[in-house]
PDBQT receptor file of N, H, CA, C and O in Angstrom, charges set to zero:
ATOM      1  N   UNK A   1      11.048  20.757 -42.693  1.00  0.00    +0.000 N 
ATOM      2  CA  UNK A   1      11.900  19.630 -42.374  1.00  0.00    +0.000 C 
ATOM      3  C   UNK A   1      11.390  18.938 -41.111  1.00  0.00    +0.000 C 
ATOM      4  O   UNK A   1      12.056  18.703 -40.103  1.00  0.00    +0.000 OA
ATOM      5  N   UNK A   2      10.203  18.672 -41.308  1.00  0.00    +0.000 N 
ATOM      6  H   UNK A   2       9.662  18.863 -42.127  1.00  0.00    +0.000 HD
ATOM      7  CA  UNK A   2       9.760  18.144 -39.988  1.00  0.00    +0.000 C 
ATOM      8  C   UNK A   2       9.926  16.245 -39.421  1.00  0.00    +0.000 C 
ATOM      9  O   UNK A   2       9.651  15.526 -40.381  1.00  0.00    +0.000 OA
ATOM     10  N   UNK A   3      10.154  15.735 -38.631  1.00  0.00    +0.000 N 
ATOM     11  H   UNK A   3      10.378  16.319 -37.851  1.00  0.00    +0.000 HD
ATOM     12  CA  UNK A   3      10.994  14.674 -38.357  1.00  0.00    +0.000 C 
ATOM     13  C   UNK A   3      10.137  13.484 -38.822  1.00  0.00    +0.000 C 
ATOM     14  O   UNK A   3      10.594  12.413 -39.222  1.00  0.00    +0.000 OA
ATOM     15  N   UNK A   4       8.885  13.794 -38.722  1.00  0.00    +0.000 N 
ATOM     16  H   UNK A   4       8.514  14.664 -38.398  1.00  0.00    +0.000 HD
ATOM     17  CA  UNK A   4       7.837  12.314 -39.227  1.00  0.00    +0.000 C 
ATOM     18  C   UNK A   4       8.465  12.043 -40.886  1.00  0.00    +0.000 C 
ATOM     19  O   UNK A   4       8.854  11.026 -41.459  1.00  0.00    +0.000 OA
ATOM     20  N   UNK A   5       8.340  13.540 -41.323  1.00  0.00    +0.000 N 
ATOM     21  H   UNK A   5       8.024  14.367 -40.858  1.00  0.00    +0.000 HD
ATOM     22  CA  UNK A   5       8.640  13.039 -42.826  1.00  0.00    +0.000 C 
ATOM     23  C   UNK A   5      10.356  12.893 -43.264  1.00  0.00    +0.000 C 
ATOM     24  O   UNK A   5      10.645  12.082 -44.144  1.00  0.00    +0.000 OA
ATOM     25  N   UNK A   6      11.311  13.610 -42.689  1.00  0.00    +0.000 N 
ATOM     26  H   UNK A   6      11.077  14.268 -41.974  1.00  0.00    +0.000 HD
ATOM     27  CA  UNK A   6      12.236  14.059 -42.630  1.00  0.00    +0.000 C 
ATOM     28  C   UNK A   6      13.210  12.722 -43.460  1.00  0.00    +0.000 C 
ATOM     29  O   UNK A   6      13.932  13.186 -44.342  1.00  0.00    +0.000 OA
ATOM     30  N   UNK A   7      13.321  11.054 -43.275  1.00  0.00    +0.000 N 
ATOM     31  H   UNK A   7      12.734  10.677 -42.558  1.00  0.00    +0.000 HD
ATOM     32  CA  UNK A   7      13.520   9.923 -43.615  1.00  0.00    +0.000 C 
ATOM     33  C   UNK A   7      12.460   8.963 -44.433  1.00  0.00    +0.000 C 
ATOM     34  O   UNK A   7      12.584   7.738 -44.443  1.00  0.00    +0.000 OA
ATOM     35  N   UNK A   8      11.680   9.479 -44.939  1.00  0.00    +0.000 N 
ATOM     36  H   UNK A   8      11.579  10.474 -44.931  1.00  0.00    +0.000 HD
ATOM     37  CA  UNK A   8      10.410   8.927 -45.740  1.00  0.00    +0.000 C 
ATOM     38  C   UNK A   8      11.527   8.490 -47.058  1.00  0.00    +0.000 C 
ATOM     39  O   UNK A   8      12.572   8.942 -47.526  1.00  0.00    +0.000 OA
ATOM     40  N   UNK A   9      10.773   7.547 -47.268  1.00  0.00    +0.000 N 
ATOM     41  H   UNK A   9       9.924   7.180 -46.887  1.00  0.00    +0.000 HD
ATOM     42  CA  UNK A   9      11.719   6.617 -48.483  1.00  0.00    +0.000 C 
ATOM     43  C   UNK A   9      10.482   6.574 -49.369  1.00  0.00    +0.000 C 
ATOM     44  O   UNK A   9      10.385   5.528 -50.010  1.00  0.00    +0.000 OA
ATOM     45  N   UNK A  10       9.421   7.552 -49.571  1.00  0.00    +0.000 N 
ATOM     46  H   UNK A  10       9.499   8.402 -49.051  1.00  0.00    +0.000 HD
ATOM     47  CA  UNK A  10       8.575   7.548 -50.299  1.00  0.00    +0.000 C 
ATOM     48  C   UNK A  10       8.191   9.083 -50.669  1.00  0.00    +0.000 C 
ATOM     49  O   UNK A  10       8.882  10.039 -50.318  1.00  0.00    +0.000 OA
ATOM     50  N   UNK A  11       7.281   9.161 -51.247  1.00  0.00    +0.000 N 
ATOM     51  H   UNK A  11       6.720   8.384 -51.532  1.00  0.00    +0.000 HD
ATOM     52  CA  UNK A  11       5.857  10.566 -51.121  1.00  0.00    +0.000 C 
ATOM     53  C   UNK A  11       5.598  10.800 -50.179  1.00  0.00    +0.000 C 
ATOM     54  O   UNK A  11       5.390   9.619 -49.905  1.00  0.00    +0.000 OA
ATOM     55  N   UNK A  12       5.335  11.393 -49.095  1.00  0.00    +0.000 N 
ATOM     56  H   UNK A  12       5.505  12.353 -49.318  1.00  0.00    +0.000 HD
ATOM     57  CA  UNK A  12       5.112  11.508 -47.853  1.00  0.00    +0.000 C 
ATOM     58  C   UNK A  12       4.153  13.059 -47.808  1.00  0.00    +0.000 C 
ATOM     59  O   UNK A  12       4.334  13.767 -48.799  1.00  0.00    +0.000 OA
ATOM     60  N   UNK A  13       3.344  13.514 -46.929  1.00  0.00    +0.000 N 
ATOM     61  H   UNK A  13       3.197  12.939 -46.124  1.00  0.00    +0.000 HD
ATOM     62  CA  UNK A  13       2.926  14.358 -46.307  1.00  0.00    +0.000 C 
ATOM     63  C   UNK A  13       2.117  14.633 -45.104  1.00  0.00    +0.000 C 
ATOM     64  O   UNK A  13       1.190  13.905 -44.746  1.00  0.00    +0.000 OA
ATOM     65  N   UNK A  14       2.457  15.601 -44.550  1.00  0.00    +0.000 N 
ATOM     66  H   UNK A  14       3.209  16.192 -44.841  1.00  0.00    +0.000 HD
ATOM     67  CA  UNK A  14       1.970  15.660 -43.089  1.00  0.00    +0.000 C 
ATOM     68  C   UNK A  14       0.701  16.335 -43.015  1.00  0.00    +0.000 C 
ATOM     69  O   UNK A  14       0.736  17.562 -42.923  1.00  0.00    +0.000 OA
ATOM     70  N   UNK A  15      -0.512  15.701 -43.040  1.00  0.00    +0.000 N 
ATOM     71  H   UNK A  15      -0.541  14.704 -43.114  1.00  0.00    +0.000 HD
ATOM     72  CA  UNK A  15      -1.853  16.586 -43.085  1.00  0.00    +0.000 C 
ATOM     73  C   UNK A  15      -2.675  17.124 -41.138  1.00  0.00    +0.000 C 
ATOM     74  O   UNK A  15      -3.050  16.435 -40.189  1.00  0.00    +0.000 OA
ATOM     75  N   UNK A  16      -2.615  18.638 -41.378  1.00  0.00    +0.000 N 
ATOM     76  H   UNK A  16      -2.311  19.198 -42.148  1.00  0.00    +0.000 HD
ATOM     77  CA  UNK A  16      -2.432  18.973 -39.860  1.00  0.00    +0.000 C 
ATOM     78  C   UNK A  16      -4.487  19.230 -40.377  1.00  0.00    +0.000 C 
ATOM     79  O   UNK A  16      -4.856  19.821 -41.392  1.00  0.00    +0.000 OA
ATOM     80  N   UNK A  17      -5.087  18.821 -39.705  1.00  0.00    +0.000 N 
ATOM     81  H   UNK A  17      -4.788  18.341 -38.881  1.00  0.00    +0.000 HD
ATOM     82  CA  UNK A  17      -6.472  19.351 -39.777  1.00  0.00    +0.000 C 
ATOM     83  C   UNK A  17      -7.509  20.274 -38.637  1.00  0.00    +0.000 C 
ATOM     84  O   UNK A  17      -8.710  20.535 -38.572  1.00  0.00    +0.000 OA
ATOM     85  N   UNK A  18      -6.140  20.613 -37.722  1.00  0.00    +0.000 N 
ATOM     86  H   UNK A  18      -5.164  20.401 -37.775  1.00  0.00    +0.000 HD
ATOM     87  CA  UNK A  18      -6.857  21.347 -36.860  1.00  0.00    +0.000 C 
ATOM     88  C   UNK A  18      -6.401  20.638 -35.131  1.00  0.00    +0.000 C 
ATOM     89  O   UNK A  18      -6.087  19.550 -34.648  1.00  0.00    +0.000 OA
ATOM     90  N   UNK A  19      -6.611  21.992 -34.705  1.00  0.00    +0.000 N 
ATOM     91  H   UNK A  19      -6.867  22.876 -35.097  1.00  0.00    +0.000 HD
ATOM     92  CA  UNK A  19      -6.130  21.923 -33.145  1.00  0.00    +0.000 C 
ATOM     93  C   UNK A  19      -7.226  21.772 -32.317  1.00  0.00    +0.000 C 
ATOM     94  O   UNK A  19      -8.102  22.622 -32.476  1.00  0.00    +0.000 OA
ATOM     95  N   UNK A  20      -7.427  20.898 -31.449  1.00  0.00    +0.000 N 
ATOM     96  H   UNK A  20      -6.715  20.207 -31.320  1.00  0.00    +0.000 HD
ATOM     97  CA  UNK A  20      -8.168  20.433 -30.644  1.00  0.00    +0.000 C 
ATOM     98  C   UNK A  20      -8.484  21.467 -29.399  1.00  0.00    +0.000 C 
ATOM     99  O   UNK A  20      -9.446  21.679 -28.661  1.00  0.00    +0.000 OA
ATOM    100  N   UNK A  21      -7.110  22.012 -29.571  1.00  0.00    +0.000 N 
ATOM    101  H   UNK A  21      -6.328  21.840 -30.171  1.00  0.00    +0.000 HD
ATOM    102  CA  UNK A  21      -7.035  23.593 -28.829  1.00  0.00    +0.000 C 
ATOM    103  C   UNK A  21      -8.057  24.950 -28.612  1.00  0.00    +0.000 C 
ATOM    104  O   UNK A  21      -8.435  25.695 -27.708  1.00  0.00    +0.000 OA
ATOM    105  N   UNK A  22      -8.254  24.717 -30.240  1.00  0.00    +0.000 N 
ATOM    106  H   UNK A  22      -7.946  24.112 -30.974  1.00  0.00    +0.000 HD
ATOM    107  CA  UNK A  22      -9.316  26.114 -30.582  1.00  0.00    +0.000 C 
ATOM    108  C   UNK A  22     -10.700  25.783 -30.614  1.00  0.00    +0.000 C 
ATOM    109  O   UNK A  22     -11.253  25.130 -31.499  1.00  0.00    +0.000 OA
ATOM    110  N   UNK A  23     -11.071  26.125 -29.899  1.00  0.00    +0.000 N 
ATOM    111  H   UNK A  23     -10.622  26.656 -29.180  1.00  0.00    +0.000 HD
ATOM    112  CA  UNK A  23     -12.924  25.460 -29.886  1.00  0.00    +0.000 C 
ATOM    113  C   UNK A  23     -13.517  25.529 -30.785  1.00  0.00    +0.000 C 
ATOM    114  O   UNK A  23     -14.471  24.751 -30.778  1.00  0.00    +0.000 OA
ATOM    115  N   UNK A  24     -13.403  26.277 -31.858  1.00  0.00    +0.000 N 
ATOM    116  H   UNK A  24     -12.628  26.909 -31.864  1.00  0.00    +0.000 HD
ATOM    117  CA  UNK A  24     -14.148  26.065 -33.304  1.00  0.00    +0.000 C 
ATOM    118  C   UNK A  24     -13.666  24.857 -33.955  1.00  0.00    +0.000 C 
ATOM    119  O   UNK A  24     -14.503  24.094 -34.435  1.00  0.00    +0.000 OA
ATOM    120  N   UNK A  25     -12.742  24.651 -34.014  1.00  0.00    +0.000 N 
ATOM    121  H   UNK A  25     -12.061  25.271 -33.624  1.00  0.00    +0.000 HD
ATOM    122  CA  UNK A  25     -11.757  23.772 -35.027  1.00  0.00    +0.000 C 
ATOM    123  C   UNK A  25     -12.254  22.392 -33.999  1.00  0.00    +0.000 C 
ATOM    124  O   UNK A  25     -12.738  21.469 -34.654  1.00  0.00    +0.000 OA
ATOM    125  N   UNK A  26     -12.185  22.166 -32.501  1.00  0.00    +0.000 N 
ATOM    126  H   UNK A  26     -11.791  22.915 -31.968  1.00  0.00    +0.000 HD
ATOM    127  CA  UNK A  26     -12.489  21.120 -31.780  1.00  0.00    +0.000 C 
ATOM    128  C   UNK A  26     -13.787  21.061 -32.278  1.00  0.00    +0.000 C 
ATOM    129  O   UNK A  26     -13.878  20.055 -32.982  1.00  0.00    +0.000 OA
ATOM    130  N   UNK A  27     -14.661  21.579 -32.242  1.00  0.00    +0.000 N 
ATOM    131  H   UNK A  27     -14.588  22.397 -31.671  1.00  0.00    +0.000 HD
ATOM    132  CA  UNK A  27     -16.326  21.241 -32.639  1.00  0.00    +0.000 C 
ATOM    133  C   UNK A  27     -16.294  20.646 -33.738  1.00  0.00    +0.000 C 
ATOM    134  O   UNK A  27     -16.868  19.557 -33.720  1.00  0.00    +0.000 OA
ATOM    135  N   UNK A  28     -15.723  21.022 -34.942  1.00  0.00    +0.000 N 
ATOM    136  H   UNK A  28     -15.257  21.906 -34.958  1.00  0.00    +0.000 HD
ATOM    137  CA  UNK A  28     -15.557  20.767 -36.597  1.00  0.00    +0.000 C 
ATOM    138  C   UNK A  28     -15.049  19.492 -36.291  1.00  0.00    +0.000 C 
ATOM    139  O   UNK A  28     -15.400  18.477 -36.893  1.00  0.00    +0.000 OA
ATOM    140  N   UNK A  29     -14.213  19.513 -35.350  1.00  0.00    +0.000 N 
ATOM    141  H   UNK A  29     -13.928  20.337 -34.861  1.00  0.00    +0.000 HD
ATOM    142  CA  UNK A  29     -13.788  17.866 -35.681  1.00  0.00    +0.000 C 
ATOM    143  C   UNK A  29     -14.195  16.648 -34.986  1.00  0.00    +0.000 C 
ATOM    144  O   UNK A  29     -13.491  15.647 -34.852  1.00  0.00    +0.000 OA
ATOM    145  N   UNK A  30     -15.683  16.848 -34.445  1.00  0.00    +0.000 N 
ATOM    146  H   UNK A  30     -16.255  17.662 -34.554  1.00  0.00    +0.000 HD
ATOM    147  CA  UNK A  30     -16.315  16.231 -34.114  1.00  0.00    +0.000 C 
ATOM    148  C   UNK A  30     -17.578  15.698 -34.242  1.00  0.00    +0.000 C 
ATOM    149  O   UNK A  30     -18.387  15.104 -33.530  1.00  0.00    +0.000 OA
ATOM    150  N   UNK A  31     -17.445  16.306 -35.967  1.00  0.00    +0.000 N 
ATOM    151  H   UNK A  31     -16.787  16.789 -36.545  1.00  0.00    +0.000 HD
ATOM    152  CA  UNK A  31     -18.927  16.305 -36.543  1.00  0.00    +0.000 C 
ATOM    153  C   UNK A  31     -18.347  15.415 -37.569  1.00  0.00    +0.000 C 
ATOM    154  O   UNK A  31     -17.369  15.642 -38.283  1.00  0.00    +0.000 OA
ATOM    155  N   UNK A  32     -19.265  14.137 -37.525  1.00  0.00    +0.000 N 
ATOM    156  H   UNK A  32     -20.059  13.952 -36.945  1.00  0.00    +0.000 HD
ATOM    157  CA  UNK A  32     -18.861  13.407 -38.553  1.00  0.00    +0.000 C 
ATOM    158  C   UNK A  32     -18.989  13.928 -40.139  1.00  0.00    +0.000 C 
ATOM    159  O   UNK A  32     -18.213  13.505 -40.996  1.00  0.00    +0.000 OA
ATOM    160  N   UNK A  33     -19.720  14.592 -40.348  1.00  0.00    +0.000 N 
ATOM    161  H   UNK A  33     -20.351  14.936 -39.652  1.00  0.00    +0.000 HD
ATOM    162  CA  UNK A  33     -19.811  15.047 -41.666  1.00  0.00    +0.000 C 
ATOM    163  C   UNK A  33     -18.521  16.164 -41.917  1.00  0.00    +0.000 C 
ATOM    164  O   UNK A  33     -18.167  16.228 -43.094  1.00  0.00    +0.000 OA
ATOM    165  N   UNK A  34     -18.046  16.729 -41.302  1.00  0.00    +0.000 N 
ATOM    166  H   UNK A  34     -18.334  16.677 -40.346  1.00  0.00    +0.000 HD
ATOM    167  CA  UNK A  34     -16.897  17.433 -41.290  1.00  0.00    +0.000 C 
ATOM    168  C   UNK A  34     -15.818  16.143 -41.370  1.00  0.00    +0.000 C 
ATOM    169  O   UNK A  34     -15.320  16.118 -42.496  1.00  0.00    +0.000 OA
ATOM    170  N   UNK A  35     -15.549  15.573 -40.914  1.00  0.00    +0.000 N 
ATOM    171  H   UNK A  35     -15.954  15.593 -40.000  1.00  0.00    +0.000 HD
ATOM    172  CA  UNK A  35     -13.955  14.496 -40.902  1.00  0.00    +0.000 C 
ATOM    173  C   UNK A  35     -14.427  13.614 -42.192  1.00  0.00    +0.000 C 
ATOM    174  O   UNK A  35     -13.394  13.248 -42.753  1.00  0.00    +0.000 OA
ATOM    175  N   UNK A  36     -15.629  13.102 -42.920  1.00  0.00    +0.000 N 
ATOM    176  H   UNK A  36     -16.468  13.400 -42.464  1.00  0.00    +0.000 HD
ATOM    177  CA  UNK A  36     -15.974  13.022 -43.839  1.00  0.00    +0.000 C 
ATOM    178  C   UNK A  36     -15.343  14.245 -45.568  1.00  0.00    +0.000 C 
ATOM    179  O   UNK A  36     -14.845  13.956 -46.655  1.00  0.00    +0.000 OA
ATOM    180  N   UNK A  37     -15.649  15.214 -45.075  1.00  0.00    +0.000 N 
ATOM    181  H   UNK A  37     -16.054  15.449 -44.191  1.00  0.00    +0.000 HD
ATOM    182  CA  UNK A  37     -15.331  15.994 -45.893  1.00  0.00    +0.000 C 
ATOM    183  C   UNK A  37     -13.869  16.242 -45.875  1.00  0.00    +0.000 C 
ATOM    184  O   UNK A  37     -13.325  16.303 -46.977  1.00  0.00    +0.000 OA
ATOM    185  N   UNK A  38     -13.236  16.374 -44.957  1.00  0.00    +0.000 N 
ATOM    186  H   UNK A  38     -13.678  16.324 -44.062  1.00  0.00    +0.000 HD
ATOM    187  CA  UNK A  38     -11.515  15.872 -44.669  1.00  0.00    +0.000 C 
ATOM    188  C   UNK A  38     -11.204  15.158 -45.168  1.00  0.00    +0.000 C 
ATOM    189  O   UNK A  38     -10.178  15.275 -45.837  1.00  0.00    +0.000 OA
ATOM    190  N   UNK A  39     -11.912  14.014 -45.125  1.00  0.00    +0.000 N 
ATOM    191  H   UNK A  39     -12.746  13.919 -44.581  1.00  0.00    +0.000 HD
ATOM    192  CA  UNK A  39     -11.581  12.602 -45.535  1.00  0.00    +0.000 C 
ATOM    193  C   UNK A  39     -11.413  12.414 -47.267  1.00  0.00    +0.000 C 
ATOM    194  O   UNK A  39     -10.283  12.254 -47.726  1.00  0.00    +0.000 OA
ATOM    195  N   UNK A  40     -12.549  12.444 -48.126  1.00  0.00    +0.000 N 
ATOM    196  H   UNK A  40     -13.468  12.574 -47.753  1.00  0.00    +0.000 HD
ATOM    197  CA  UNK A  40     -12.685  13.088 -49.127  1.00  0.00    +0.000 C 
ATOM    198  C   UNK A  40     -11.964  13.896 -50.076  1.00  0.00    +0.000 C 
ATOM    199  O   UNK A  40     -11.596  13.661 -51.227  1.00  0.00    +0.000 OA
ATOM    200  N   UNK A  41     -11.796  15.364 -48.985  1.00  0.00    +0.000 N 
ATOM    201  H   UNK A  41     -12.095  15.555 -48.050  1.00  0.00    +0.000 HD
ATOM    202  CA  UNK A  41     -10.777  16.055 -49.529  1.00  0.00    +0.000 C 
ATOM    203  C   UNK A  41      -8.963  15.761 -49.690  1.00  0.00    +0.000 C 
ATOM    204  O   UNK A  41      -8.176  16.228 -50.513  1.00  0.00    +0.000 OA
ATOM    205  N   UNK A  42      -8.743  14.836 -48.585  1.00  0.00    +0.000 N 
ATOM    206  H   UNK A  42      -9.383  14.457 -47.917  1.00  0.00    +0.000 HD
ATOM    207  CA  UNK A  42      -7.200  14.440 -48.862  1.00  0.00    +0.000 C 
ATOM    208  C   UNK A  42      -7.075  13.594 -49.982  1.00  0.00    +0.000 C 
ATOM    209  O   UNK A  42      -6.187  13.672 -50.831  1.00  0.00    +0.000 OA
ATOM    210  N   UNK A  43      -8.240  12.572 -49.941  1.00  0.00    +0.000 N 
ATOM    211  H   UNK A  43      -8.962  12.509 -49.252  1.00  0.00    +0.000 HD
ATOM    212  CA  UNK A  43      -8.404  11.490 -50.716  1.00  0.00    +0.000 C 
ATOM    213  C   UNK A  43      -8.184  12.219 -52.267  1.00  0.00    +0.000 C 
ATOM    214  O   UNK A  43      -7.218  11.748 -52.868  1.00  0.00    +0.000 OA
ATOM    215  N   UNK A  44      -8.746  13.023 -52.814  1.00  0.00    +0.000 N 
ATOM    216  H   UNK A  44      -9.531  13.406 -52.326  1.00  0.00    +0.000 HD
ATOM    217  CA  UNK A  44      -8.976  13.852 -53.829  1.00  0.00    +0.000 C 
ATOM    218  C   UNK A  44      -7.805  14.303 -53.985  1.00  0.00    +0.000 C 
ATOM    219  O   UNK A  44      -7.290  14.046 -55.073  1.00  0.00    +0.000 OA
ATOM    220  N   UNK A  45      -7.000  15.101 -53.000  1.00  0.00    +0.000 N 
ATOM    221  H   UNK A  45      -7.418  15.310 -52.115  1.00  0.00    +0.000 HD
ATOM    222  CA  UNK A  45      -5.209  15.208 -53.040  1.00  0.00    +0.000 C 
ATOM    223  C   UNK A  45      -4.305  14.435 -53.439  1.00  0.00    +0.000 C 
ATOM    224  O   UNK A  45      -3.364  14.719 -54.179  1.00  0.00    +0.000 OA
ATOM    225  N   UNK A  46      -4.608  13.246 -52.872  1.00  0.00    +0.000 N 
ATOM    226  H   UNK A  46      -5.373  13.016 -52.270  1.00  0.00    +0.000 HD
ATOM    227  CA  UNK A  46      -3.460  12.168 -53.369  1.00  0.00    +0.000 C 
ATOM    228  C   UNK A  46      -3.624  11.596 -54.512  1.00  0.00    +0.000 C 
ATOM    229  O   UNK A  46      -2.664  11.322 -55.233  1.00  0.00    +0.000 OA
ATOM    230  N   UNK A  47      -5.020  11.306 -54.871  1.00  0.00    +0.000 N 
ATOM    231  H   UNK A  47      -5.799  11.528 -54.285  1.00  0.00    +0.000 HD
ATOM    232  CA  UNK A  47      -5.439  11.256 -56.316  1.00  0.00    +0.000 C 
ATOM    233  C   UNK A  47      -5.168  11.776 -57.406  1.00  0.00    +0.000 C 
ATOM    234  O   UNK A  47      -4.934  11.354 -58.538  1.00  0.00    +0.000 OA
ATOM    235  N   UNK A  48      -5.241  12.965 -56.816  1.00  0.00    +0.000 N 
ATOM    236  H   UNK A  48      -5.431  13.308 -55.896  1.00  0.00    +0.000 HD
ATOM    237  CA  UNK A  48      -4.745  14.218 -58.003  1.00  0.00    +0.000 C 
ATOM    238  C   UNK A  48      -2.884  14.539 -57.832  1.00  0.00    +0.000 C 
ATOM    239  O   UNK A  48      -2.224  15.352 -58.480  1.00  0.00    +0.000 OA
ATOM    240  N   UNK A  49      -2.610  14.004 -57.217  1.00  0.00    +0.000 N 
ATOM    241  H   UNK A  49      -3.146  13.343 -56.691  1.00  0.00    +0.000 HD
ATOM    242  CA  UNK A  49      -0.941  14.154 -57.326  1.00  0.00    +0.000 C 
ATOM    243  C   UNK A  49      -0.361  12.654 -57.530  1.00  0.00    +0.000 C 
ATOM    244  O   UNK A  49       0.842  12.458 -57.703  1.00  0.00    +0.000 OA
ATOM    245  N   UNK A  50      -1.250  11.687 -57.498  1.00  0.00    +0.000 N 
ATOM    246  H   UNK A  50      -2.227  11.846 -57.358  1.00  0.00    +0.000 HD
ATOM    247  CA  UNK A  50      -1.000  10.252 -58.614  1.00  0.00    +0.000 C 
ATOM    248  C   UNK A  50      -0.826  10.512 -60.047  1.00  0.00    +0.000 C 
ATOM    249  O   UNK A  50       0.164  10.234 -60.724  1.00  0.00    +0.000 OA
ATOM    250  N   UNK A  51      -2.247  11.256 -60.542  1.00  0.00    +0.000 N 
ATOM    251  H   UNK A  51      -3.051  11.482 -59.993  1.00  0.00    +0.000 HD
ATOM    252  CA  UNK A  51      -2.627  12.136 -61.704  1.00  0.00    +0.000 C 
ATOM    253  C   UNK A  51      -1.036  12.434 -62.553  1.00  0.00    +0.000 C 
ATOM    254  O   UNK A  51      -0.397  11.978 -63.501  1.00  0.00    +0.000 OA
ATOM    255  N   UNK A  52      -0.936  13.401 -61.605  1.00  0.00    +0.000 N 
ATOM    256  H   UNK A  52      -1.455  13.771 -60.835  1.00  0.00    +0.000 HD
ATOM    257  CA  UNK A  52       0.065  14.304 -62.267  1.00  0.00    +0.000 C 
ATOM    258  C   UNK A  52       1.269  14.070 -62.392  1.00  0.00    +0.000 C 
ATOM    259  O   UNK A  52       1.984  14.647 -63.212  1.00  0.00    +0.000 OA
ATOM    260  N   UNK A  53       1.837  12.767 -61.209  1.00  0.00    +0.000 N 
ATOM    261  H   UNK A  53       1.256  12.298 -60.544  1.00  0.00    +0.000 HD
ATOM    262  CA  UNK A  53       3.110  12.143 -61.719  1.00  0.00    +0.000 C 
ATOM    263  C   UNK A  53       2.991  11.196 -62.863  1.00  0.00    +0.000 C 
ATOM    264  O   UNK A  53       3.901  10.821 -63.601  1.00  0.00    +0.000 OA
ATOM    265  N   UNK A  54       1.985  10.933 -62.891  1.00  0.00    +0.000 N 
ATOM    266  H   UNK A  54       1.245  11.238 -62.291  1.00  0.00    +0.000 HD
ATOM    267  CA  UNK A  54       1.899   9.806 -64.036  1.00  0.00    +0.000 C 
ATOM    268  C   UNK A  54       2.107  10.383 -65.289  1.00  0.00    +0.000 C 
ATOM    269  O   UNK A  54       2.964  10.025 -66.096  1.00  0.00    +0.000 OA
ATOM    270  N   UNK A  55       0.748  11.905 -65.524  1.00  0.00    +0.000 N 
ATOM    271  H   UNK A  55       0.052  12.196 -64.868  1.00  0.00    +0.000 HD
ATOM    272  CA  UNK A  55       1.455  12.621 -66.520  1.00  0.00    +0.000 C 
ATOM    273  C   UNK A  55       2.505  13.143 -66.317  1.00  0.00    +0.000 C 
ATOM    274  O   UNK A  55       2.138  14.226 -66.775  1.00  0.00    +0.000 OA
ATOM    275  N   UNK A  56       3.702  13.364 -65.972  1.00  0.00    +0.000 N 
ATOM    276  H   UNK A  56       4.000  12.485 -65.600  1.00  0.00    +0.000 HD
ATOM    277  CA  UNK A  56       4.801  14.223 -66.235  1.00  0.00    +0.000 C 
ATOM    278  C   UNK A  56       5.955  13.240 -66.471  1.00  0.00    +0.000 C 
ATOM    279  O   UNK A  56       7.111  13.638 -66.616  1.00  0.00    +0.000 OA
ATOM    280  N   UNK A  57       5.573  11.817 -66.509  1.00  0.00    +0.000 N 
ATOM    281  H   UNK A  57       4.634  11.494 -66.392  1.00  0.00    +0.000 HD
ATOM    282  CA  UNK A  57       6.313  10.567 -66.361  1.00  0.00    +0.000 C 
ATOM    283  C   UNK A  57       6.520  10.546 -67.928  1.00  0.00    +0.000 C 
ATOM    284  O   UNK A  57       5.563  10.647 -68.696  1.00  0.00    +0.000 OA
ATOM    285  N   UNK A  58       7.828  10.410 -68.356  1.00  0.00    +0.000 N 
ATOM    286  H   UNK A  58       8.605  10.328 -67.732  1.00  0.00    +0.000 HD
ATOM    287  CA  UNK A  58       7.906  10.088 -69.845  1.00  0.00    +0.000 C 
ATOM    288  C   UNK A  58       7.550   8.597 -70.011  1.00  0.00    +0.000 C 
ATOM    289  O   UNK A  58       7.781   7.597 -69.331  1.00  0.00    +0.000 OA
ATOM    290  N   UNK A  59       6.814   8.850 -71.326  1.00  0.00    +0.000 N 
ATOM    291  H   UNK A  59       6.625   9.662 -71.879  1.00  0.00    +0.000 HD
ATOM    292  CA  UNK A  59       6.732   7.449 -71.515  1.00  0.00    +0.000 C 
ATOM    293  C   UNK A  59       7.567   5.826 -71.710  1.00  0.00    +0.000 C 
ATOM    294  O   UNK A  59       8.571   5.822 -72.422  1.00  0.00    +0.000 OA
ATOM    295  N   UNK A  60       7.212   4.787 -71.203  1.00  0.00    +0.000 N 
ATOM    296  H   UNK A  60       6.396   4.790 -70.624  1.00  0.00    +0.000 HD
ATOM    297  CA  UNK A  60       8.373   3.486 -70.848  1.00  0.00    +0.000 C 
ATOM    298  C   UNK A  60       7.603   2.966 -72.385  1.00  0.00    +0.000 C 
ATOM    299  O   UNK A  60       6.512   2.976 -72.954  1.00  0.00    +0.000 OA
ATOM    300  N   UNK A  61       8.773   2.603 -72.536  1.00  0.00    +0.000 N 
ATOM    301  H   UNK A  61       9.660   2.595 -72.074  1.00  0.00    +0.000 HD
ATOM    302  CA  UNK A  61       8.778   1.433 -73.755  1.00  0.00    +0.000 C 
ATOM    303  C   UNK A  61       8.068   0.422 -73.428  1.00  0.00    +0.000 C 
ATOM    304  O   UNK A  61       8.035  -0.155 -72.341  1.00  0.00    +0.000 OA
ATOM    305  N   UNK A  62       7.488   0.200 -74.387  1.00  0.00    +0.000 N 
ATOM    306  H   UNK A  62       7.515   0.669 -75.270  1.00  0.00    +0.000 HD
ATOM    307  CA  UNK A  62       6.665  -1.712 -74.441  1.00  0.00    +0.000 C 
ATOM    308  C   UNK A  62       7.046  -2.659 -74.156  1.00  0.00    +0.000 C 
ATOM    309  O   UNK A  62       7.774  -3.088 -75.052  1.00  0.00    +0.000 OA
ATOM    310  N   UNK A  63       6.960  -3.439 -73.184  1.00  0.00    +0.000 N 
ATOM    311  H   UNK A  63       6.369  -3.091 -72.456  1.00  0.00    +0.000 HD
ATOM    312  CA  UNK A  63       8.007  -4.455 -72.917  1.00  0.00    +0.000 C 
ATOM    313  C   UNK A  63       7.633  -5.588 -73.819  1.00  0.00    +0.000 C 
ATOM    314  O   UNK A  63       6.529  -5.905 -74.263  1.00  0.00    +0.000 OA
ATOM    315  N   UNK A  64       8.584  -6.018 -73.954  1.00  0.00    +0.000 N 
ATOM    316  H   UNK A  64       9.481  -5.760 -73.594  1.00  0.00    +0.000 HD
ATOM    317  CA  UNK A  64       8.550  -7.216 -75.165  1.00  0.00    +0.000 C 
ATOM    318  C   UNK A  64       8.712  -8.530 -74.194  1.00  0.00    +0.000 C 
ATOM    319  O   UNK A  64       8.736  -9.659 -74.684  1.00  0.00    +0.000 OA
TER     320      UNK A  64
């Protein structure tokens, strides 16, 4: 129940990719080919959960 999403009048999600805190995770996220592959990979998420509402969507009549 976290407050960014908490009033979303949509799909919403909170993507955490790492703490700037932990020096491994700070290095990773400073390599462009890493935030690339982040990038990518969410992209591929939301894609694939477009996907799947669409299939689970009964089908609408033809509009005339």
């Amino acid at each position: 129940r976290f407050q960014v999403l908490r009033d979303a009048t949509c799909p919403a999600v909170l993507v955490e990719c790492g703490f700037l805190s932990h020096p491994t995770t700070a290095r990773r996220l400073r390599s462009v080919e890493y935030l690339d592959r982040l990038a990518q990979r969410i992209a591929l998420g939301i894609h694939e959960y477009v996907r799947a509402v669409r299939a689970a969507a009964p089908a609408q009549p033809a509009a005339r």
